[in-house]
C-alpha positions as CSV (number, residue, x, y, z in Angstrom):
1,X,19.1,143.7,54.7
2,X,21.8,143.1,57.4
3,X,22.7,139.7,58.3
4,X,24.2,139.0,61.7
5,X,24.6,135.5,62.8
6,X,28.3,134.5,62.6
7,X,29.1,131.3,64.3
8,X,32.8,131.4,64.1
9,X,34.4,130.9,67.2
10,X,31.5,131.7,69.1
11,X,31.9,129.1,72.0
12,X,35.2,130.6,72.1
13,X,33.9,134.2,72.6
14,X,31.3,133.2,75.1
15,X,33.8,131.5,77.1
16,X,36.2,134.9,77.4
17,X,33.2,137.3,77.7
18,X,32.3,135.1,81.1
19,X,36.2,135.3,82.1
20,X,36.3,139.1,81.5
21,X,33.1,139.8,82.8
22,X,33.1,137.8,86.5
23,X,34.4,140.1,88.9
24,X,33.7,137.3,91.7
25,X,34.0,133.5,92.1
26,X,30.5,132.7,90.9
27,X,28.9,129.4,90.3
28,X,26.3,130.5,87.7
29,X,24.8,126.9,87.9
30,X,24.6,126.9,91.7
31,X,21.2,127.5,93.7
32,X,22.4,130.6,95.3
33,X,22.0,134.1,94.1
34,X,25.2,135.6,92.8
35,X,25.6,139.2,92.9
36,X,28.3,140.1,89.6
37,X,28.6,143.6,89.9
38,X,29.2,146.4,92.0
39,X,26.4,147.7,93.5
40,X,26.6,152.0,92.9
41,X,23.2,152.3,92.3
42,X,20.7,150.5,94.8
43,X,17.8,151.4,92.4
44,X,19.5,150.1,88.9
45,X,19.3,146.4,89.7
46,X,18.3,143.5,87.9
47,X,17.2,139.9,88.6
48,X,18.5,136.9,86.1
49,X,16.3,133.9,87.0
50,X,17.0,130.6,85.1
51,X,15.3,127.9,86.7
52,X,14.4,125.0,84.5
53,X,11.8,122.4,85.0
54,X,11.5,121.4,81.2
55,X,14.3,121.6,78.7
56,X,17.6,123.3,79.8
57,X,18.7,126.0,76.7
58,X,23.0,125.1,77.0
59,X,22.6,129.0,75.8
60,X,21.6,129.7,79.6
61,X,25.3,130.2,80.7
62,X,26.0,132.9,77.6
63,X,22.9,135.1,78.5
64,X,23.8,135.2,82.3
65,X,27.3,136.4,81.3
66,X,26.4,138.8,78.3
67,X,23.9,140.2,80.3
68,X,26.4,140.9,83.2
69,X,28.5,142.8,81.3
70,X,25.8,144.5,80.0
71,X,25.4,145.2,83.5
72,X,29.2,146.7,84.3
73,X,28.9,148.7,80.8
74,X,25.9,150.8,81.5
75,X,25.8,151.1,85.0
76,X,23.3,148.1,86.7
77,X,23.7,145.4,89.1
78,X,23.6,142.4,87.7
79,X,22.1,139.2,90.4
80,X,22.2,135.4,88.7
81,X,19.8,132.4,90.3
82,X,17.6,129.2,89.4
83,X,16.6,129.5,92.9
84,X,13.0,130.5,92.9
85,X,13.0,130.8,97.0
86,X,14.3,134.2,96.0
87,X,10.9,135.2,94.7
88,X,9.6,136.9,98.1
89,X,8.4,140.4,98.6
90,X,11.8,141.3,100.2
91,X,14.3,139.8,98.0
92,X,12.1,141.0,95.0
93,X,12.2,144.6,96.1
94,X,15.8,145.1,95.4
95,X,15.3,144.9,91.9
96,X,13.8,147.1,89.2
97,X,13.5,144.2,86.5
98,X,13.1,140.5,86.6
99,X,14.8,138.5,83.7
100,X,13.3,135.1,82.9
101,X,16.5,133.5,80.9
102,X,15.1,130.6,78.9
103,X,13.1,129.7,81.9
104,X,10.7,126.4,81.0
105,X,7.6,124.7,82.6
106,X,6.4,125.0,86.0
107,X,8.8,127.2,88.3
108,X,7.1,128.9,90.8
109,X,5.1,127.8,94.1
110,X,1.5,129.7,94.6
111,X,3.4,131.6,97.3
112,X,6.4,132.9,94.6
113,X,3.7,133.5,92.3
114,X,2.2,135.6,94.7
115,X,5.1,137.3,95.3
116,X,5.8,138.4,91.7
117,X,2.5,139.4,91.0
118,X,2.6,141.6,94.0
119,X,6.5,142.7,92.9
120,X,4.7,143.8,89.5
121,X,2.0,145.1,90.3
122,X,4.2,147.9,92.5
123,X,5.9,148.7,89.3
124,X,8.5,146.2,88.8
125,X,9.6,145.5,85.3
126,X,10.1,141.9,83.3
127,X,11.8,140.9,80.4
128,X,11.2,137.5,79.0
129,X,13.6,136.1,77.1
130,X,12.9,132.8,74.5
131,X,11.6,130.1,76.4
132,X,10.3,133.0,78.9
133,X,7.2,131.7,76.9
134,X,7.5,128.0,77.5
135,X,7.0,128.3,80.8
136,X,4.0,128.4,83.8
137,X,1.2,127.6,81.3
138,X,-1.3,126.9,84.3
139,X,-0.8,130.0,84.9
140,X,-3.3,132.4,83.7
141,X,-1.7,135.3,85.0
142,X,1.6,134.9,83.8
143,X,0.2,134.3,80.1
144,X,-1.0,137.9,80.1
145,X,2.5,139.0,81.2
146,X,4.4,137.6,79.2
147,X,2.0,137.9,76.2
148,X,2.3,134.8,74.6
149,X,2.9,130.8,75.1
150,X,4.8,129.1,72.9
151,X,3.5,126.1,71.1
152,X,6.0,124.5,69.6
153,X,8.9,125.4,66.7
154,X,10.9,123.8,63.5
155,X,14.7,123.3,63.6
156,X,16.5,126.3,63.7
157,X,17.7,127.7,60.6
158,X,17.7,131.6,59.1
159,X,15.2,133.8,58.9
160,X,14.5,137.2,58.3
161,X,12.9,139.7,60.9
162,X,10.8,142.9,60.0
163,X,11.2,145.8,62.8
164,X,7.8,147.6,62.5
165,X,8.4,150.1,65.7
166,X,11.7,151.7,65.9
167,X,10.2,154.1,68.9
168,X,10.8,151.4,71.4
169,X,14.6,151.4,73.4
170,X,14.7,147.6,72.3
171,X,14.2,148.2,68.8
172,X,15.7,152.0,67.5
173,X,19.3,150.3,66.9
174,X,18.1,148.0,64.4
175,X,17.5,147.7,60.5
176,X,14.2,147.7,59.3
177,X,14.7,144.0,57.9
178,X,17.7,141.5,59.4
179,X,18.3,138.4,59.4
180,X,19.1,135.6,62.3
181,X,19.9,132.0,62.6
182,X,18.3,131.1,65.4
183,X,14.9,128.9,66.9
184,X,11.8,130.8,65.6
185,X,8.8,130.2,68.0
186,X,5.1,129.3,66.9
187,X,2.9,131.2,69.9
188,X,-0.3,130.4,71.0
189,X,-2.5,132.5,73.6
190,X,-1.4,135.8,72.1
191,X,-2.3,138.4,74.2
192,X,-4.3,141.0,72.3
193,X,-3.1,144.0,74.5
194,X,0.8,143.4,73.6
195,X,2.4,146.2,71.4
196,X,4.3,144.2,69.0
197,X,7.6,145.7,67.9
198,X,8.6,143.4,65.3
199,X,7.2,140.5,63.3
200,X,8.9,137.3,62.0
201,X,8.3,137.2,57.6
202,X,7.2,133.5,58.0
203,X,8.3,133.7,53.3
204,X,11.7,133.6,54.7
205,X,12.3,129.9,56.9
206,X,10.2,127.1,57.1
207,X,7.5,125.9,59.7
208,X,6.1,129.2,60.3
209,X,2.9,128.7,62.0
210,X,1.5,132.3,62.8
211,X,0.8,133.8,59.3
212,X,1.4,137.2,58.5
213,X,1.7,138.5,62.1
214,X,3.2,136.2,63.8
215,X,5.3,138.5,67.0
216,X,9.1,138.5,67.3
217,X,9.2,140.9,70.1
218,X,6.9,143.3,72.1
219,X,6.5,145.2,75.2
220,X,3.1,146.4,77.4
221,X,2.5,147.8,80.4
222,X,0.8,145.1,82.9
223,X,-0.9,146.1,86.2
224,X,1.8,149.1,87.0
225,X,4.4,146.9,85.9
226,X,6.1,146.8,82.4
227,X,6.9,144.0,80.2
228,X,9.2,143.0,77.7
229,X,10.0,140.1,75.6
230,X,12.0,138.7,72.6
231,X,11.4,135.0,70.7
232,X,15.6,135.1,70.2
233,X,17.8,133.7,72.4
234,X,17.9,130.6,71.8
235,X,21.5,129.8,70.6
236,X,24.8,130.5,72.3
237,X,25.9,131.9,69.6
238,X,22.9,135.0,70.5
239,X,24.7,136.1,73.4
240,X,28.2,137.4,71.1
241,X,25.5,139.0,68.4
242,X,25.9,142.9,69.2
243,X,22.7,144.2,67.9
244,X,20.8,141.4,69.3
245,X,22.5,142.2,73.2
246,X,21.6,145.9,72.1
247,X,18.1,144.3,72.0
248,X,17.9,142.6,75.1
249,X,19.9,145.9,76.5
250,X,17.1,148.6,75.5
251,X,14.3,146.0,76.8
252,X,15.9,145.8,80.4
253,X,15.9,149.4,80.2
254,X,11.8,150.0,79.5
255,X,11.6,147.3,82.1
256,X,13.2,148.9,84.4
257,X,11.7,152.4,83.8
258,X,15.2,154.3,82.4
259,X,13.5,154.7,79.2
């Protein structure tokens, strides 16, 4: 069993990772798209979207970094917004994979939904991060994609993780068993066609709700599309664990159709 939260200075870490990460004067809280790294490779670009409507995860500003230097390490450009407007058929065909980053509630128009549905079903990729699934639940559509909603969740403590499929780009990097401090999801509307990659061992942390297979992370392919997602993510404090951006690096990968 590996054990991999470490709080320690982890505000502090965040913080530099932004500094060294930013190649540009960005205002990652801004409504405008920021592009943070070179662009050498029109096809290997990804969209962060963050727009709240419901809770705001204070994580939010962590993932955007972390996953921009995930970005200038292997080779993608990396675009940050909360402005939906950029959910058109043009602006969404410059990307290979859409990120929702703790996202929450209702955050898309009929015409952006239209849009994304159309961007996926012409082979764009997703990757839903934690409250990916606390978000658009009139959305019938959007519950299939993401595979599950969330329902609700007890305070955030330990608990211990059981990788099932090590096959998957997300998941061949980690143990069989770990364990994460973090804010463990209950789900509701699970999707039945979802390949689940690994389960959370509810005998491990309190206020389980799911029983014996309750998902942690999984991955399908949707309409000619691909999808990924992970229940972590919640905590600063995420976006400094290694194996955990490993994670979130190999599912923006199979989103985007590298792997």
């Amino acid at each position: 069993m590996i054990k991999l939260f470490s709080p320690a200075l982890s505000l502090l870490l965040c913080v530099g990772l932004f500094s060294a990460c930013t190649n540009t004067s960005t205002d990652l809280n801004s409504d405008s798209t920021a592009s943070t790294t070179p662009l050498d490779n029109p096809d290997a670009a990804v969209l962060v979207f963050s727009k709240t409507d419901g809770f705001y995860h204070k994580s939010i500003p962590a993932g955007q970094a972390a996953i921009h230097k995930l970005g200038l390490e292997n080779g993608f450009l990396v675009d940050t917004t909360k402005n939906a407007a950029y959910f058109t058929a043009d602006s969404l065909s410059k990307y290979k994979a859409v990120v929702f980053l703790n996202t929450t509630k209702d955050v898309l128009d009929s015409n952006q939904q239209t849009a994304f549905q159309e961007y996926i079903r012409g082979g764009g990729g997703f990757v839903g991060i934690h409250s990916a699934t606390d978000t658009e639940y009139d959305w019938p559509w959007y519950n299939q994609l993401v595979g599950a909603y969330f329902e609700h969740h007890p305070e955030n403590q330990e608990a211990r993780i059981l990788v099932t499929d090590k096959s998957h780009p997300s998941t061949t990097m980690l143990p069989d068993t770990l364990v994460r401090f973090d804010e463990w999801y209950n789900f509701r509307d699970i999707q039945p066609h979802i390949n689940v990659l690994a389960y959370l061992d509810e005998t491990s942390y309190k206020g389980g709700t799911n029983g014996e297979n309750h998902p942690y992370a999984w991955h399908h392919e949707f309409e000619g599309g691909r999808a990924f997602y992970t229940a972590g993510g919640h905590t600063i404090e995420s976006y400094s664990d290694p194996l955990f951006l490993q994670h979130i690096l190999g599912g923006i990968r199979y989103a985007m159709g590298q792997e």
